[in-house]
C-alpha positions as a Markdown table, in Angstrom:
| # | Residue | x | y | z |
|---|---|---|---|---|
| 1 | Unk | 45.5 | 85.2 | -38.2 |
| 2 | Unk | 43.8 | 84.4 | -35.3 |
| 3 | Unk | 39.8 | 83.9 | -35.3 |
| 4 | Unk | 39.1 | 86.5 | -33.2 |
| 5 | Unk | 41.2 | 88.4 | -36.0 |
| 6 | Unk | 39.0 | 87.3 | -38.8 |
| 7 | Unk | 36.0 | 87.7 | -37.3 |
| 8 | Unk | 37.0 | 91.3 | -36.7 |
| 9 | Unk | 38.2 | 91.7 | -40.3 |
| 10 | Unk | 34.3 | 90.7 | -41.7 |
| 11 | Unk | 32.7 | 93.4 | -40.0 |
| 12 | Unk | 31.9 | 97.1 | -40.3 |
| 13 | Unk | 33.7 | 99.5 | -38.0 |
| 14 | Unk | 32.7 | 102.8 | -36.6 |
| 15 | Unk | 35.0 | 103.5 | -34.3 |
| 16 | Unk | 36.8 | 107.1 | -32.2 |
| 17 | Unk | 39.6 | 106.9 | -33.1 |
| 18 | Unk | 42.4 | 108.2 | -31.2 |
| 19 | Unk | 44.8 | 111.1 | -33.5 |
| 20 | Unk | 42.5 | 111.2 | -35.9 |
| 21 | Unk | 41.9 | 114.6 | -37.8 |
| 22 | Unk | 38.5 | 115.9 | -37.4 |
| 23 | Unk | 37.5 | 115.7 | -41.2 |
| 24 | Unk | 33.5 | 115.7 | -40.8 |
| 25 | Unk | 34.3 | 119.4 | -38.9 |
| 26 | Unk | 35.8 | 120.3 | -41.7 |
| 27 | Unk | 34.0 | 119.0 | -44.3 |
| 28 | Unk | 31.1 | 120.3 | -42.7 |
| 29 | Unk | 31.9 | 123.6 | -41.9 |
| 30 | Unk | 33.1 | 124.1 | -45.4 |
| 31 | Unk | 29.4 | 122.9 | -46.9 |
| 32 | Unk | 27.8 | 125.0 | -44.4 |
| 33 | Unk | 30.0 | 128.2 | -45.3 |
| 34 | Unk | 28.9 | 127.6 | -49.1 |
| 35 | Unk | 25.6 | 127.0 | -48.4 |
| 36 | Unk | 25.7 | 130.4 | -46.7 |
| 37 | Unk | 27.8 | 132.3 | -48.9 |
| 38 | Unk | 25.6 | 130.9 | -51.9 |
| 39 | Unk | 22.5 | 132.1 | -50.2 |
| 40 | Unk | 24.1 | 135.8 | -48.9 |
| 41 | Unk | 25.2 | 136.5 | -52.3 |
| 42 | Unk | 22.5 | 134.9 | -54.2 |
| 43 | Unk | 24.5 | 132.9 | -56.2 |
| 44 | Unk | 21.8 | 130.1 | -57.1 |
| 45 | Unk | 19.8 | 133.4 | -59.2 |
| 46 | Unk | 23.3 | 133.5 | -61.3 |
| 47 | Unk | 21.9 | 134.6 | -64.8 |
| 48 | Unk | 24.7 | 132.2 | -66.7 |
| 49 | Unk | 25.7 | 128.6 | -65.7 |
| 50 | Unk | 29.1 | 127.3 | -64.8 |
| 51 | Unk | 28.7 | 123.4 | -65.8 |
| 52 | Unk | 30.7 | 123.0 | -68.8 |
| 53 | Unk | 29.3 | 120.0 | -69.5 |
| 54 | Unk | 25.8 | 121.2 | -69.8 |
| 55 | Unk | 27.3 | 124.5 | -71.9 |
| 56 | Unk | 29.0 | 121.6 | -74.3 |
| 57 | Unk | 25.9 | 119.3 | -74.9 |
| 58 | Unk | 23.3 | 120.5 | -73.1 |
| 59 | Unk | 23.3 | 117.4 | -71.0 |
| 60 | Unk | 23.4 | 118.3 | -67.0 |
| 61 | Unk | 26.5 | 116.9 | -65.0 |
| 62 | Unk | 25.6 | 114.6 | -61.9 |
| 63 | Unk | 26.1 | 118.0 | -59.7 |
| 64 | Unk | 24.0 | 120.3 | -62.0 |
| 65 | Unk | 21.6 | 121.9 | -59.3 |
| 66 | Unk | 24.0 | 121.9 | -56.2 |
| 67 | Unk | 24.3 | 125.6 | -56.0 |
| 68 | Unk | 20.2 | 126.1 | -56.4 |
| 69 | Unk | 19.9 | 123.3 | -54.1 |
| 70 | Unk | 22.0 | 125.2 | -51.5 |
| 71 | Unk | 20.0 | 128.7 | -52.3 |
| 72 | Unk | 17.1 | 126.7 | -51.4 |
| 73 | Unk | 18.4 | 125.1 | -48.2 |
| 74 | Unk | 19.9 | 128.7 | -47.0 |
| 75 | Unk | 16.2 | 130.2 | -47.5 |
| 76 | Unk | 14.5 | 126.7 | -45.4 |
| 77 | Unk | 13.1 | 124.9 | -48.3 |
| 78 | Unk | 14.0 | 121.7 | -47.7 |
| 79 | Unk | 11.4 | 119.8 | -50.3 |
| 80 | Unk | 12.7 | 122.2 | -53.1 |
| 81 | Unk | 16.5 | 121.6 | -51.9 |
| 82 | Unk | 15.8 | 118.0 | -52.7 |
| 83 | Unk | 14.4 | 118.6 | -56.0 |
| 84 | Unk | 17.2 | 120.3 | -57.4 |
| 85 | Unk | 19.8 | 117.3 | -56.5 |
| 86 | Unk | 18.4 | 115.1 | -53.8 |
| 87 | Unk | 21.5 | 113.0 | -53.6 |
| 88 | Unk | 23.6 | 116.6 | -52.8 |
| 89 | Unk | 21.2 | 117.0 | -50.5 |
| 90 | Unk | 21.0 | 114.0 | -48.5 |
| 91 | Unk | 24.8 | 113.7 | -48.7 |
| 92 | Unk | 25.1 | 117.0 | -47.2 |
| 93 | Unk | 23.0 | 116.1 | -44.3 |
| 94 | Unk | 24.9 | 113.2 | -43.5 |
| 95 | Unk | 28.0 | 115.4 | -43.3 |
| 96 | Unk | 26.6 | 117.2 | -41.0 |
| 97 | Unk | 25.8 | 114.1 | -38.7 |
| 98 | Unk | 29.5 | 113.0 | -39.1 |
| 99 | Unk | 30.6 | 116.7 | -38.3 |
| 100 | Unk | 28.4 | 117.0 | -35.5 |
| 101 | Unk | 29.7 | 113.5 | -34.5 |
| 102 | Unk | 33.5 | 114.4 | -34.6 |
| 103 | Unk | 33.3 | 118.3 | -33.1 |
| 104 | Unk | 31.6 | 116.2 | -30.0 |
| 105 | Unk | 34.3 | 113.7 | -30.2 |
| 106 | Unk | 37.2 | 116.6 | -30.9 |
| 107 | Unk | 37.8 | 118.0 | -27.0 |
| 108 | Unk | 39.2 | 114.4 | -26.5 |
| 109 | Unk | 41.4 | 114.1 | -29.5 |
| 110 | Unk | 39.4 | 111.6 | -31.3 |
| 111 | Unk | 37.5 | 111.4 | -34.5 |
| 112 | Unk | 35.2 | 108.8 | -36.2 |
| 113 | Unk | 36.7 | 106.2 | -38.5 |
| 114 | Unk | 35.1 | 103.4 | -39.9 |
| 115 | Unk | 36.4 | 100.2 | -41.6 |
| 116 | Unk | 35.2 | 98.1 | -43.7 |
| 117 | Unk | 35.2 | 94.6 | -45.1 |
| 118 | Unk | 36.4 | 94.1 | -48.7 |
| 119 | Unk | 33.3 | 92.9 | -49.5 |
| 120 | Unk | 31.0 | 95.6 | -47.6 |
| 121 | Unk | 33.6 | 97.8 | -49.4 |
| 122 | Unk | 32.9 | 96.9 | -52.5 |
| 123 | Unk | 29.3 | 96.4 | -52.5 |
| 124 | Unk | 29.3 | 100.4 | -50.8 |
| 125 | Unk | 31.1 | 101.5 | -53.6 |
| 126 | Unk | 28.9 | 99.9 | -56.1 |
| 127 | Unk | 25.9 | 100.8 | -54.4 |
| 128 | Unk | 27.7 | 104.8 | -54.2 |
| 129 | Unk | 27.6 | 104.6 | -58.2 |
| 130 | Unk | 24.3 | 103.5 | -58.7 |
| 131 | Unk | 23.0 | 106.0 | -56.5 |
| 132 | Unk | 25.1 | 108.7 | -58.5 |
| 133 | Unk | 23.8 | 107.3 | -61.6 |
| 134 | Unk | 20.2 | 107.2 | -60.7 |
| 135 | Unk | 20.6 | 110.8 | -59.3 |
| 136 | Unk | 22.4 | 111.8 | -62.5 |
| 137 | Unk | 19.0 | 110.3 | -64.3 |
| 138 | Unk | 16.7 | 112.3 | -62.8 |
| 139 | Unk | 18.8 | 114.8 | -63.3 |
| 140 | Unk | 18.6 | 114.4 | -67.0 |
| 141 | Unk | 14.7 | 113.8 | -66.9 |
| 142 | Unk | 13.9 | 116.6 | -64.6 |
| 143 | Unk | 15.9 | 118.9 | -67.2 |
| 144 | Unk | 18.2 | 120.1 | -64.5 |
């Protein structure tokens, strides 16, 4: 390997790729068709829940409050979207960046893709499970 060829391998890539599917259109467009359908049909007022983990031990799972979240987002209230599962939340809204970034990139047959490091790698992945965990804690204390 060369050493412009490590270098390269150190770093963080964001990058248009060329043939790439447009996943953050699709991804996007699918959160923003459940966020709607959950606020058309009111889904988030649901008398009964669907998180068998909560209907098992009464402990919330680390998604308990999506679908309230979303009722809330649909209706514009943004602070009480966040309270129901902030990580959802924020998540979503990065989504939407990458599916606003790839339906402008789309006309020309590219899509974002980024690379990483091993080590960025794993220190994102570790850093992804902490911030499920601490989102999975309040959760719990906010009796989700």
């Amino acid at each position: 390997m060369t050493a412009p060829e490590a270098e390269v391998s150190r770093t963080t890539r964001v990058t248009a790729a060329l043939g790439r599917p447009p996943l953050g259109v699709f991804f996007a467009a699918s959160g923003a068709a459940g966020a709607a359908l959950v606020g058309l049909l009111h889904l988030d007022r649901a008398p009964v829940s669907v998180c068998f983990l909560k209907f098992a031990t009464g402990c919330p799972c680390p998604t308990c409050g999506v679908t309230r979240a979303m009722g809330r987002l649909f209706v514009g209230d943004l602070r009480g979207a966040l309270a129901m599962n902030p990580l959802a939340i924020v998540a979503g809204f990065l989504v939407a960046v990458w599916g606003v970034a790839d339906l402008a990139l789309w006309p020309w047959g590219r899509a974002l893709s980024v690379g990483f490091s091993p080590a960025v790698g794993r220190f994102a992945r570790f850093t992804a499970l902490g911030l499920v965990l601490a989102n999975w804690a309040y959760l719990i204390a906010a009796g989700r």
